[in-house]
C-alpha positions as CSV (number, residue, x, y, z in Angstrom):
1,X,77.6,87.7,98.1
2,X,80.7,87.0,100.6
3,X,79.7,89.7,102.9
4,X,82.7,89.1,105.4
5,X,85.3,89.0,102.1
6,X,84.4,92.4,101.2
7,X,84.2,93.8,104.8
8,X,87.8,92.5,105.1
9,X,89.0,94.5,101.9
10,X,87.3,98.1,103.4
11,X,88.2,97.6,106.8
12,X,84.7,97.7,107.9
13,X,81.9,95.3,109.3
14,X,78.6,96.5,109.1
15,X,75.7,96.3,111.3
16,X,73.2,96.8,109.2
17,X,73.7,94.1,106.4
18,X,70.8,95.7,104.1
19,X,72.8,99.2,103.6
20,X,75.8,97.2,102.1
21,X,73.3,95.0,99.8
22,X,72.0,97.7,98.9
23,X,75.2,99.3,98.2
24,X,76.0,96.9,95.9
25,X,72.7,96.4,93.7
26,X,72.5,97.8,90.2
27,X,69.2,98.9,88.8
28,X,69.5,96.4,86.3
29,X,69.1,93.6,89.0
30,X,66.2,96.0,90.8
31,X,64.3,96.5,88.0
32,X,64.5,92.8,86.9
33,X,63.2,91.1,90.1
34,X,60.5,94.5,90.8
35,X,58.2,91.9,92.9
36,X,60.8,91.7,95.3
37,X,61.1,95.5,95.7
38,X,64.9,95.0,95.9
39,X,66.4,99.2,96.4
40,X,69.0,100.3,94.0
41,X,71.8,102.1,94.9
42,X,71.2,104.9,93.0
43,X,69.6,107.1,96.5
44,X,72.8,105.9,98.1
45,X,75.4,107.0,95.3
46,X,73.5,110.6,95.3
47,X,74.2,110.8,99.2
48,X,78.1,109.6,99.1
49,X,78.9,112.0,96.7
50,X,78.4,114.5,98.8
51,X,79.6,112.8,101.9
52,X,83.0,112.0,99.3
53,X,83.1,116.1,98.5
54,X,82.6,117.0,102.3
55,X,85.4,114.7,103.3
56,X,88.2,115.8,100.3
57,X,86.9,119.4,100.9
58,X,87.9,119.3,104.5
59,X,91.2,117.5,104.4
60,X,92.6,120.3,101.6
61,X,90.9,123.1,103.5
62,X,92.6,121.9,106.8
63,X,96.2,120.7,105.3
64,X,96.4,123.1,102.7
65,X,95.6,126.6,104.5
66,X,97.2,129.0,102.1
67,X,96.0,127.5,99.0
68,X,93.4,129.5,96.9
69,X,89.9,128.8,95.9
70,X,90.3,128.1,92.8
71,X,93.5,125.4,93.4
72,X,91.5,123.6,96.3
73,X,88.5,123.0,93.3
74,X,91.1,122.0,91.3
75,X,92.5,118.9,93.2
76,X,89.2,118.0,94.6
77,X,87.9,117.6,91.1
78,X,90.8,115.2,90.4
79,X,90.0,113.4,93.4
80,X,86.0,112.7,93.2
81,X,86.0,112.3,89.4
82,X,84.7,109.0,87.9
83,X,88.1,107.6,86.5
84,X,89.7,107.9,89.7
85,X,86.6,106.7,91.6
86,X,86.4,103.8,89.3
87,X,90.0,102.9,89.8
88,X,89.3,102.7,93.7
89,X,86.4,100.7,93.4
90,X,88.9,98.1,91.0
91,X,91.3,98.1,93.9
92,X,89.0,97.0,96.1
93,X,87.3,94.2,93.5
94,X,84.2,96.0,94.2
95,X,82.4,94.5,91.3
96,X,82.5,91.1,91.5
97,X,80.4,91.7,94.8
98,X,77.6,93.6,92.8
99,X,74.2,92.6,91.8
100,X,73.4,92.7,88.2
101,X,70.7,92.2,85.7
102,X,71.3,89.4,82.9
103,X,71.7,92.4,80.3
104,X,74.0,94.3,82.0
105,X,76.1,91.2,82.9
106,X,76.6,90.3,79.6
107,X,77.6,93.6,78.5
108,X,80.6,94.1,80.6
109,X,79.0,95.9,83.2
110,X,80.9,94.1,86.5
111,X,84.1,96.1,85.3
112,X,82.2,99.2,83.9
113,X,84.2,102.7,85.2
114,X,80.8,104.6,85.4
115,X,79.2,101.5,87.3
116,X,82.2,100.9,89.3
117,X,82.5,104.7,90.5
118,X,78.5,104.8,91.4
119,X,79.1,101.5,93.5
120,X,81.8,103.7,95.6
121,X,80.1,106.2,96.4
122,X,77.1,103.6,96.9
123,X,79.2,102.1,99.8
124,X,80.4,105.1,101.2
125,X,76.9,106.2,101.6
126,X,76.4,102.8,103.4
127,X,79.3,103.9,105.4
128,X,78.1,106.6,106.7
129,X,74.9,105.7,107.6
130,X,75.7,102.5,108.9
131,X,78.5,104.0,111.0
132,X,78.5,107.8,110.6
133,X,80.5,110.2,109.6
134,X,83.6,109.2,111.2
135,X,83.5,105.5,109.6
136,X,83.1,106.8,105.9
137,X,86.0,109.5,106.9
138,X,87.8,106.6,108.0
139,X,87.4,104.7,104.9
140,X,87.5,107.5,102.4
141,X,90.9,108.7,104.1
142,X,92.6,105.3,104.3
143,X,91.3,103.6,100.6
144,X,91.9,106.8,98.7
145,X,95.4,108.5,100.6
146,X,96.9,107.6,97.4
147,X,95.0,109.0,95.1
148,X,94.5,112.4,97.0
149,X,98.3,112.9,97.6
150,X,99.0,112.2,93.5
151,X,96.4,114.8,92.8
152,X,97.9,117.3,95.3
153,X,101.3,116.6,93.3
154,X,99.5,117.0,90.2
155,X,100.0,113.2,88.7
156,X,96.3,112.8,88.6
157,X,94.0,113.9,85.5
158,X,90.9,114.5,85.3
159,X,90.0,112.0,82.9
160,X,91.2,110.2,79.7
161,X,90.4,112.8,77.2
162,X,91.9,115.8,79.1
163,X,94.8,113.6,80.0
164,X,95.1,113.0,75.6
165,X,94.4,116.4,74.8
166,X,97.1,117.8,77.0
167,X,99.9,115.2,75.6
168,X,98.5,116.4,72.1
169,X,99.0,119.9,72.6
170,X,102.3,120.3,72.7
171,X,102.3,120.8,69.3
172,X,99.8,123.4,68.7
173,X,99.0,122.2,65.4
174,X,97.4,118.6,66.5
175,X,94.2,117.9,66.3
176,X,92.2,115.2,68.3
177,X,88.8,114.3,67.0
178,X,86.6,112.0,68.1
179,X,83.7,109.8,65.8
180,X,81.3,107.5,66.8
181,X,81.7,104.5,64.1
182,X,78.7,102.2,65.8
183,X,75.9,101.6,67.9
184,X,73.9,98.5,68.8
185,X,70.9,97.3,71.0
186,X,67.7,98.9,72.0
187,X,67.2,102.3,73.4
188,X,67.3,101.5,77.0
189,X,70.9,99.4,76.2
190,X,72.5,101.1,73.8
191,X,76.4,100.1,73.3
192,X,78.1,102.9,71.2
193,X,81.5,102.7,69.6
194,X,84.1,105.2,69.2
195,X,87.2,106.2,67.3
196,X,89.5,109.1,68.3
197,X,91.9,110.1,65.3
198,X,95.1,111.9,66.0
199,X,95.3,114.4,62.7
200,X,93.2,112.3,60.5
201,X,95.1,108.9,62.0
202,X,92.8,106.4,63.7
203,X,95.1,105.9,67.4
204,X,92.2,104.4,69.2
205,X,89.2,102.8,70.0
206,X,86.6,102.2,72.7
207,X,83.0,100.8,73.5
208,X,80.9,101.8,76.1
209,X,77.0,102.5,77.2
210,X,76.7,106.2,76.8
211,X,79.1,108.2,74.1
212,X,80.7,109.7,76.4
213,X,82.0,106.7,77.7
214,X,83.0,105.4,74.8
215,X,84.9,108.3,74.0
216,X,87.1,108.0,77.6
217,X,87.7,104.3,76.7
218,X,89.1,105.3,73.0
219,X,90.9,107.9,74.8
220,X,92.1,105.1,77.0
221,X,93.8,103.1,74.7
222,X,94.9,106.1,72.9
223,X,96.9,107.3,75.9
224,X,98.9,104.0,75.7
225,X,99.7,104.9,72.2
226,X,100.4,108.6,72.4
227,X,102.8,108.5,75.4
228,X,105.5,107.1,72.9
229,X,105.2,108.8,70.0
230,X,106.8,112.2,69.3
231,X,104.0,114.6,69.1
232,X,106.5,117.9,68.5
């Protein structure tokens, strides 16, 4: 791994080099190499999403004073979800720093949204304990000020298939429905396949390692389908 590279990208050197490695390590590459006792960054991801939510929550609550309850959940929710996240760790190339198993290489993993999202939060866990809270502020503020002023303005969505849905609806008599058409490998590496139809009309496709990812990645291509079409 190009440690300096990716410091450059976030804006941030660290001084603990093991937090960032193990930022960046899938259990995939853990669980293959188990003599080495190499940490995942599964611990981490559970700590930066609450470090992520602390951060968003503050800025709205601060900048946003007379906005309800129920409007501040809102945006956050746009903010923190894992499309959003995943796009964030893309801008960054945050992938091709990870650490993968063979399997999980093979199967697309380095450019996974789920994987990719973890991995953020991963790193701003390693952020913040590296540097505390001000550092994974700092980063949060700077690497996501786009994303969090879109959602304020309501360009954001929460994910693919609410996004579809609420193209769909404008003509109450739509109807998206969503098949699984496939599924390979063993239990523990399942790849599922799925088809969203548009009243009975295949408009997408998408593969993924859980069903519900598969169904965001048909509703992916889907969206770049739907978004010309009349739909009245």
């Amino acid at each position: 791994m190009n440690l300096t590279e990716l410091e450059k990208k976030i804006g941030y050197v660290f001084k603990n080099e093991v937090l960032i490695e193990e930022a960046l390590t899938h259990s995939s590459y853990s669980n293959e190499r188990r003599k080495e006792a190499r940490k995942n960054n599964e611990r981490l991801e559970f700590l930066g999403d609450s470090v992520l939510g602390i951060v968003i929550s503050d800025h709205l609550f601060k900048n946003f004073p007379d906005m309800p309850e129920g409007e501040l959940t809102k945006i956050r929710s746009k903010i923190v979800c894992e499309t959003t996240l995943g796009e964030c760790s893309r801008a960054i190339d945050l992938g091709s720093h990870m650490y993968f198993g063979k399997g999980e290489e093979m199967t697309g993993g380095r450019d996974r949204t789920s994987i990719l999202a973890d991995a953020y939060e991963a790193l701003i866990a390693a952020i913040y304990m590296d540097g505390g809270f001000p550092a994974s502020s700092e980063f949060i503020m700077t690497h996501m000020s786009q994303k969090i002023e879109d959602a304020i303005v309501g360009k954001v969505f929460l994910d693919y298939k609410t996004h579809l849905q609420e193209l769909v609806q404008v003509n109450k008599t739509n109807r998206i429905k969503y098949e699984i058409i496939g599924e390979e490998g063993p239990d523990h590496c399942k790849v599922f396949q799925t088809q969203v139809c548009l009243n009975e009309k295949v408009i997408g496709s998408g593969i993924g390692r859980s069903k519900k990812e598969s169904e965001q990645e048909a509703a992916k291509e889907a969206l770049r389908k739907v978004e010309n079409l009349d739909l009245g």
